[in-house]
N, C-alpha and C positions, 0 to 999 in steps of 0.2 A: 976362803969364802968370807964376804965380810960380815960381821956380825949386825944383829939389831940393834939400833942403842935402845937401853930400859925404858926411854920416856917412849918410845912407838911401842915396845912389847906388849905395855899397860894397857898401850890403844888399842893395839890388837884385840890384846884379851876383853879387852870390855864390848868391842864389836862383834865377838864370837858370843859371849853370853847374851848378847842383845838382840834376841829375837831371830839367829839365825835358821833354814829354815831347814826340818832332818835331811839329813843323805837323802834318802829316797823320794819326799816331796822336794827336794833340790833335782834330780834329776831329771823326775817329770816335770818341772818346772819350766826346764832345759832343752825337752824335745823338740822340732822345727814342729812350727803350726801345721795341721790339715784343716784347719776349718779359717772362718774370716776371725780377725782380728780384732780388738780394742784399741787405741795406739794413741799416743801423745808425739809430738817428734820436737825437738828441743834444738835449737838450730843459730850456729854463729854467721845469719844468713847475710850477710856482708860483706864478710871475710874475702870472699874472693867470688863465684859465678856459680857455683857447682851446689850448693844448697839449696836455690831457689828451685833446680829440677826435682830434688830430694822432694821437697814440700807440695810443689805442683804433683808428680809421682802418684805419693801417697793419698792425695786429694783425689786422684784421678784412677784410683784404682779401689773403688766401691762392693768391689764382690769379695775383696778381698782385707780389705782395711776399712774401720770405722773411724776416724779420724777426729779425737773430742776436743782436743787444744794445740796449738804451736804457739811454744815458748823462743824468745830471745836469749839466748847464749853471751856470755859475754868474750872478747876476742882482744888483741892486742899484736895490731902491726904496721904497716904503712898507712894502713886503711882506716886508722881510729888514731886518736889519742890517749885515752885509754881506757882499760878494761868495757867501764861503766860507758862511755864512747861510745866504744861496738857494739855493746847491747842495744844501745839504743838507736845505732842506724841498723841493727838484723830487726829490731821490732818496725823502726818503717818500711824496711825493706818486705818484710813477711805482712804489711796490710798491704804493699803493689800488690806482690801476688795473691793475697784475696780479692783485691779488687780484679783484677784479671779472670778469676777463676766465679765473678759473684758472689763473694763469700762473704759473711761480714765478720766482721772481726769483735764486734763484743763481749763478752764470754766466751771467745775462743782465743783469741792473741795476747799473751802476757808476757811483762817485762820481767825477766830474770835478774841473776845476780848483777850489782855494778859495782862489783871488785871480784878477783879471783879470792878462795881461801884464805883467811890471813896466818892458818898454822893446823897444826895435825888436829882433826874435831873439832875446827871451829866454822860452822856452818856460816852462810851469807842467808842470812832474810831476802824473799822477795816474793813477790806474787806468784810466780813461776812454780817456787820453790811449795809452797806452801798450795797450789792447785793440784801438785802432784800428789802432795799427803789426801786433799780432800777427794780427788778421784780414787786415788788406788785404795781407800779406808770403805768406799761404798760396796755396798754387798753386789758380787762379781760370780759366775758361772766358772771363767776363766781370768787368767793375769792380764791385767793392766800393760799393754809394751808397749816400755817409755822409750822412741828411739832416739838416740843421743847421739850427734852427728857433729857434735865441738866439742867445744873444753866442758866435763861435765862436771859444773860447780853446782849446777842449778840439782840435777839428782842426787850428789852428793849429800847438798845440805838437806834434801828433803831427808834421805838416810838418817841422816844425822840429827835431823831435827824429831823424827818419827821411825825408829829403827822397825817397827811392827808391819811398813811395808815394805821388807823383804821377802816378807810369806806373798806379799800378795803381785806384786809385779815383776820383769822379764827388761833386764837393760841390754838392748842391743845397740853399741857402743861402734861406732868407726874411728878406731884409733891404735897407736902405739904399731909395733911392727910385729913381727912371728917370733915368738921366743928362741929361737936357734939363732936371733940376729945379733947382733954382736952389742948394738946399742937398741935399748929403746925408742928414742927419741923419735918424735914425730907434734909435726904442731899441735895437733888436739890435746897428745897428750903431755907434753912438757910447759904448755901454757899456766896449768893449774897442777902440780906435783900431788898436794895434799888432796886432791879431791880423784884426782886418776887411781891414786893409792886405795880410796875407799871402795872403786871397781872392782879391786882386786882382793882384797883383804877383808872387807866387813862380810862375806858372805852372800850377800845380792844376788840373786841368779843372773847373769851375764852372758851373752854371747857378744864375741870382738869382734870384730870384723879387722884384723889389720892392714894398714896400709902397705907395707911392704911387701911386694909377691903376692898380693891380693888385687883388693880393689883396685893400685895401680895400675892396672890391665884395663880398667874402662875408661879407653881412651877415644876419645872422636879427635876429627877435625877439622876443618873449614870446609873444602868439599863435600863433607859427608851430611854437616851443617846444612848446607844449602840446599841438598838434595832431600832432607827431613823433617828439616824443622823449620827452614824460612819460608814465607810465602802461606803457610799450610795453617796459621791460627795469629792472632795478638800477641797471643802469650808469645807462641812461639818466635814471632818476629822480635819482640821484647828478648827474649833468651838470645838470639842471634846476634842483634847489635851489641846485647854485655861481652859476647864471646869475640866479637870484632875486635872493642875498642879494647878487651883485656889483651887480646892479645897483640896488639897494637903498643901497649905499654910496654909488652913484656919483651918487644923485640929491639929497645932500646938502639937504635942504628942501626939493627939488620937489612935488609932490603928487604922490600914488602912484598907480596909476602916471601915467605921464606919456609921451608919445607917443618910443618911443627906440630905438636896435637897436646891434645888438653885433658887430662884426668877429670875426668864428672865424677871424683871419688861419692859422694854422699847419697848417690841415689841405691848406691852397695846394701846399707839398713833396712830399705823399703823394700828391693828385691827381695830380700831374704824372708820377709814378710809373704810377698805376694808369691815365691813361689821356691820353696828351701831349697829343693833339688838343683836353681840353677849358683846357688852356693853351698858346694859340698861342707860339711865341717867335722869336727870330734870333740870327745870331751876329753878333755888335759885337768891335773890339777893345776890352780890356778897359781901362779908363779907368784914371786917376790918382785916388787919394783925397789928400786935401791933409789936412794941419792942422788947417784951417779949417773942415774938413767939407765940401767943396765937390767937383765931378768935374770932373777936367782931363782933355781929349781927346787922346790922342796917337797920330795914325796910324801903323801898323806896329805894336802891341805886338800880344801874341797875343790868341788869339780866347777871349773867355767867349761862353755864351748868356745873353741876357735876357729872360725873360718879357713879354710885351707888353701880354697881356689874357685874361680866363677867361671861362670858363662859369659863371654861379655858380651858374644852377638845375638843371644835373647834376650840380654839386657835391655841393651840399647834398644832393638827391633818393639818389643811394650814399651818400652817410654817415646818414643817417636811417635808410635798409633795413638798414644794417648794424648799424647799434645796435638796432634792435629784435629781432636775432636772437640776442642775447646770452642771451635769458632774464632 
């Protein structure tokens, strides 16, 4: 087993003394909602097609979600040049879909970090970051859920920047894989090391949603597309043609089409919101992330929940109904 070296032990210990919150308000912090929600959703909505539904979702499901800000994420791939890049095409990306949805964006859409972590505690300033402090600090009935559907630089640093909202908010995270998986690695989480680390480690109530054996089950595909979501609102037709021309890139000399389907991983956070039952979960102590990408087991540390397995054809069936009521 490999060891901690001294300089993260330190970090450790200092994120355990810092406002962690007791075992037992950890727990109930933990439980799947029964009533409607607070929520923030924090989204590297560029990256690829599958956020913009996360966000339209959560916008569109009002019995269930109150929905106070979306944040820019920062991201790093084909699609950006870098980090601070991709933030800043998810922040235009996430005023389309206010525009589409009539929303405005003033006090609601903020620009997040434009760098990933530069080391273990060292937070990135930005507005995002520092909206999260100012919400989750106001006096609340219930937690604040921050849903985190990218690299989470921008919640970490708020942790970091403000360890005292730990007591007070609920990170339901879509990333990393199921701990019996052999690697970690997964884009959201290997984007930002230092900051995935604070998910797990600083104590934060957490629920993961992993991709691996999880969310990757919500899959659609162009048929299915056509028959839900095209034709049936703007938005929707908007979602449609990003799923065409995506997957149009993605078939790089296939023949068109060609038998294929697409992960809408991120609307996985919002489910579990609107409605826990259709993502089963448990609570695990919450593992080691290594270096190496990998998950070390240590019994005793505190409890996260992890997602186990979903519903995907409830899934889909509410977010279809809900986009075709946009007009």
């Amino acid at each position: 087993m490999a060891q901690i070296p001294p300089s993260r032990r330190s970090i450790l210990a200092a994120m355990t003394a810092a406002s962690q919150p007791a075992a037992d308000q950890l727990r109930k912090l933990l439980e799947p909602p029964t009533a409607k929600c607070q929520v923030v959703i924090d989204t590297d909505t560029y990256n690829e097609i599958d956020d913009q539904y996360a966000v339209a979702y959560g916008l569109l499901s009002p019995d269930r979600t109150e929905v106070e800000a979306v944040y820019a994420a920062p991201y790093l791939n084909n699609r950006s040049t870098s980090a601070g890049d991709g933030m800043e095409k998810s922040y235009e990306e996430i005023l389309r879909i206010l525009k589409f949805l009539g929303r405005k964006s003033e006090g609601f859409a903020f620009r997040g970090s434009d760098s990933f972590l530069p080391g273990p505690g060292k937070p990135v300033d930005s507005p995002a970051a520092r909206d999260v402090i100012d919400r989750a600090m106001k006096p609340r009935k219930a937690p604040l859920y921050v849903l985190t559907i990218g690299c989470p630089a921008n919640v970490a640093s708020a942790i970091l920047m403000e360890p005292l909202i730990k007591e007070k908010i609920v990170v339901v995270w879509l990333g990393g894989t199921t701990h019996v998986w052999p690697s970690a690695r997964e884009f959201n989480l290997q984007q930002d090391l230092h900051a995935s680390r604070i998910l797990f480690d600083s104590g934060v109530p957490l629920v993961q949603i992993p991709t691996k054996n999880v969310s990757e089950h919500l899959r659609t595909t162009i048929p299915e597309m056509e028959r839900w979501v095209k034709g049936r609102s703007k938005l929707g037709d908007y979602l449609f043609g990003q799923y065409i021309e995506y997957e149009k890139d993605r078939a790089k000399g296939k023949p068109w089409p060609y038998p294929q389907s697409k992960v809408i991983w991120d609307i996985s956070a919002v489910a579990w919101i609107v409605n826990p039952r259709w993502i089963p979960s448990a609570l695990v102590d919450s593992p080691i992330l290594t270096g190496d990408f990998r998950w070390e087991q240590k019994p005793g540390r505190h409890p996260i929940r992890v997602a186990t397995d979903l519903n995907r054809d409830a899934i889909f069936y509410d977010l279809f109904e809900k986009l075709a009521r946009t007009g």
